[in-house]
C-alpha positions as CSV (number, residue, x, y, z in Angstrom):
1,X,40.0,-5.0,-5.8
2,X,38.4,-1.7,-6.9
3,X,35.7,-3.8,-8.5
4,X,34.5,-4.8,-5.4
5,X,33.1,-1.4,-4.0
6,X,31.3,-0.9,-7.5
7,X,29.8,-4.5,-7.8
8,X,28.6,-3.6,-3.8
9,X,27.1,-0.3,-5.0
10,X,25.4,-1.9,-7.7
11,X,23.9,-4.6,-6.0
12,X,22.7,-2.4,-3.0
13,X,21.2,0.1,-6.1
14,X,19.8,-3.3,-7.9
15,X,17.8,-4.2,-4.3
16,X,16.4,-1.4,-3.6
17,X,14.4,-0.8,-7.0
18,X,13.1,-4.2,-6.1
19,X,10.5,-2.8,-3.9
20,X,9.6,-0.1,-6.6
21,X,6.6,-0.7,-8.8
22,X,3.8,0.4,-11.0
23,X,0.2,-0.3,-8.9
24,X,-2.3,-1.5,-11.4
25,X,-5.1,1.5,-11.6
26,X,-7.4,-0.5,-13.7
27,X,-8.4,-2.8,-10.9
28,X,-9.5,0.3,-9.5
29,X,-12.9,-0.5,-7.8
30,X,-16.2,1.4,-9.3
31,X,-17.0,4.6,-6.6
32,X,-19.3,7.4,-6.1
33,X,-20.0,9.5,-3.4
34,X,-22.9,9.3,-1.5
35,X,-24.1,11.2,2.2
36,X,-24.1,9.4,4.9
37,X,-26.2,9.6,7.8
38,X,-25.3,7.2,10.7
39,X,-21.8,8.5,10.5
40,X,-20.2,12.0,8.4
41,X,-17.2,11.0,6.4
42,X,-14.6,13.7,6.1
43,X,-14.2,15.1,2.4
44,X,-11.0,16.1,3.3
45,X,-9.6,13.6,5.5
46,X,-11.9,10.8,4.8
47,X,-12.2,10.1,8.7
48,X,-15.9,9.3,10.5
49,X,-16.8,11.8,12.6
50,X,-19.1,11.2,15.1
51,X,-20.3,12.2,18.3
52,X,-18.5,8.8,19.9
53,X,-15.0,7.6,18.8
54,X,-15.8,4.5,19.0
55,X,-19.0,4.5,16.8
56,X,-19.8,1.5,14.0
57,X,-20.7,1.9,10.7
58,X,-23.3,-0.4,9.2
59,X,-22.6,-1.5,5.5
60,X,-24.9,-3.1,2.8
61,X,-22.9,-5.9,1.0
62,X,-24.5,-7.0,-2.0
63,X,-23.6,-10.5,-4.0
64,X,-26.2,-11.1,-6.5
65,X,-29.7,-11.4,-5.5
66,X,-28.2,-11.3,-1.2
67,X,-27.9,-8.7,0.9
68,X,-25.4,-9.2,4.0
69,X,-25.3,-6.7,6.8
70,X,-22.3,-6.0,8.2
71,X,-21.0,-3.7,11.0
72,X,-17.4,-1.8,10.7
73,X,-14.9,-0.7,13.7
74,X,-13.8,2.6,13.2
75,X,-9.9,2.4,12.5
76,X,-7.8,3.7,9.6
77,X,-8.5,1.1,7.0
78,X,-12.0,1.0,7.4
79,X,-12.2,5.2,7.3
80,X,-10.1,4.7,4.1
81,X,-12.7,1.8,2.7
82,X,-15.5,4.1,3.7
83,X,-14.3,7.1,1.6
84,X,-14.8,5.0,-1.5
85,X,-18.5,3.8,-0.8
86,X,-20.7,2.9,-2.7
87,X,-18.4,0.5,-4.5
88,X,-18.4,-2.2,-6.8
89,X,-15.4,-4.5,-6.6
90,X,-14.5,-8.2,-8.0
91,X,-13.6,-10.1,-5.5
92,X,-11.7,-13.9,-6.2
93,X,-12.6,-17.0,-4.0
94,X,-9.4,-17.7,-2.0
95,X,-8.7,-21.4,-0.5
96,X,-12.3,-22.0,-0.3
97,X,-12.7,-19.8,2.5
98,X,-12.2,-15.7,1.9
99,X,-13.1,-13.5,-0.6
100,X,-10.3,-11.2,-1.4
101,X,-9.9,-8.0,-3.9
102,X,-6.5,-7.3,-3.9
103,X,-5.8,-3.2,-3.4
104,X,-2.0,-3.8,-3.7
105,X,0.6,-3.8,-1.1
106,X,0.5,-1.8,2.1
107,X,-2.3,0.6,-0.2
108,X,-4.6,1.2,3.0
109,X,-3.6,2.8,6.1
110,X,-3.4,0.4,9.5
111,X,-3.6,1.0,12.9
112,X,-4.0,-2.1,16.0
113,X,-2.9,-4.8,14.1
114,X,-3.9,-8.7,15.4
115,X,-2.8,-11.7,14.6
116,X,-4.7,-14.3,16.4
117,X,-7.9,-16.3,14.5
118,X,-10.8,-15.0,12.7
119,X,-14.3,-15.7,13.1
120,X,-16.4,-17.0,9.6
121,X,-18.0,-13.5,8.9
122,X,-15.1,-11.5,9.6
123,X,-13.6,-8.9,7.1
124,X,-10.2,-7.6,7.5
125,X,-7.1,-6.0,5.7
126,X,-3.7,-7.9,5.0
127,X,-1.6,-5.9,4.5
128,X,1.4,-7.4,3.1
129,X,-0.8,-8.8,0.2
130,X,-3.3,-5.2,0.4
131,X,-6.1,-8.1,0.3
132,X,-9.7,-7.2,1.6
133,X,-11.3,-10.4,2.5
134,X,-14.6,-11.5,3.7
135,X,-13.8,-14.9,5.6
136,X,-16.6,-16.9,4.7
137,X,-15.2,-20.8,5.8
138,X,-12.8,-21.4,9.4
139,X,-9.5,-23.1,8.7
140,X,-8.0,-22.4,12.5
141,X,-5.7,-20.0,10.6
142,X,-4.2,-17.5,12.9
143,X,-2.7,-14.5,10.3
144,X,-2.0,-11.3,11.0
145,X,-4.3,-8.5,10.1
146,X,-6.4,-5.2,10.8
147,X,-9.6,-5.9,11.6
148,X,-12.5,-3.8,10.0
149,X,-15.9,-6.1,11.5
150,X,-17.9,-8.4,11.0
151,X,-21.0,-9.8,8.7
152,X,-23.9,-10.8,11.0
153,X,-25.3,-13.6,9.0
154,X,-25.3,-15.2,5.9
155,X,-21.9,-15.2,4.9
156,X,-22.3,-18.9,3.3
157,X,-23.9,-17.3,0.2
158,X,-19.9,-17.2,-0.6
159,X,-19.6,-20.6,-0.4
160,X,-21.3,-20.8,-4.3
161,X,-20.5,-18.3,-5.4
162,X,-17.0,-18.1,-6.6
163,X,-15.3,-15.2,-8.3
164,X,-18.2,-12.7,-8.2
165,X,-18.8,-8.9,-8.5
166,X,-19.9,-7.7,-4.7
167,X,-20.9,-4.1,-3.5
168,X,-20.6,-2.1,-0.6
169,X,-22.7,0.3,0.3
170,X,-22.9,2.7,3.6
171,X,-26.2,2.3,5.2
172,X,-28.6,5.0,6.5
C-alpha cells in the first residue's frame, strides 16, 4: 500500500514533463530590421503604434517571381510577426490548400480568437500547432484561429508552387 502514493507521485511527475521541450532554433526564419513608415514598430515592445488603434499594415509577400499584397489587423500575433520583418521563411504545402511555417506551439502571442471559416486569401495563426498559414484553396473548414488579414489577390500562385521559400516584407 505505501507503493501506491509513490507510483501516483511518479506518474503525476512523469505527465507533467510531457509538455516540456526543446523548440527547434534552427527553423528560425531569416530577419532584419528595417523602418517602417505606414506604421512605427516598437523596439521595445514590438507593438504598432499609430495614430489610430485600429490601423492595417500592408505587407509585401514574395514567392518566386510574385508579389502578393496583403493587409494585416493589428492584434498581438501580427505585432509579434511584424517585429521580425523583413523575413524569409519556408513554408510547406498543407492539404492542398495552406501554406504553413510552423513557429512551434503557442510561440506567438493571441488575442480575439475565431473559430468560424476562412476566406481563400486569408492568413492566420493556430495556435495549438504555432502554424502561420496562408489559405490559398476553401475546404468549408471551420478551425479555430487568430486572424492576422488577408491577401487581396493572387493567392493561386500557391497552388504550383509547393514547399517554397516566401518573404515578407513591411511596405512603405
Amino acid at each position: 500500500m505505501k507503493k501506491l502514493p509513490a507510483l501516483v507521485f511518479v506518474m503525476l511527475f512523469a505527465l507533467s514533463l510531457c509538455g516540456c521541450g526543446e523548440t527547434d532554433s534552427s527553423a528560425a526564419p531569416e530577419t532584419a530590421k528595417a523602418p517602417v513608415s505606414s506604421a512605427a514598430v516598437s523596439a521595445e515592445s514590438g507593438a504598432i503604434e499609430s495614430e489610430a488603434e485600429d490601423t492595417e499594415v500592408n505587407v509585401k509577400i514574395t514567392v518566386g517571381d510574385t508579389e502578393l499584397l496583403a493587409t494585416l489587423e493589428n492584434n498581438a500575433t501580427t505585432r509579434a510577426i511584424v517585429e521580425q520583418m523583413p523575413m524569409t521563411i519556408p513554408m510547406m504545402d498543407l492539404y492542398g490548400r495552406e501554406m504553413c511555417y510552423r513557429y512551434g506551439a503557442y510561440a506567438l502571442p493571441t488575442e480575439n480568437m475565431r473559430s468560424d471559416g476562412y476566406e481563400v486569401g486569408d492568413i492566420a495563426y493556430w495556435a495549438p500547432g504555432g502554424s502561420l498559414v496562408i489559405l490559398y484553396a476553401q475546404n468549408g473548414e471551420q478551425f479555430e484561429r487568430q486572424h492576422l488579414g488577408h491577401i487581396d489577390s493572387g493567392v493561386e500562385v500557391f497552388e504550383s508552387t509547393g514547399d517554397v521559400d516566401v518573404t515578407f516584407e513591411l511596405m512603405d
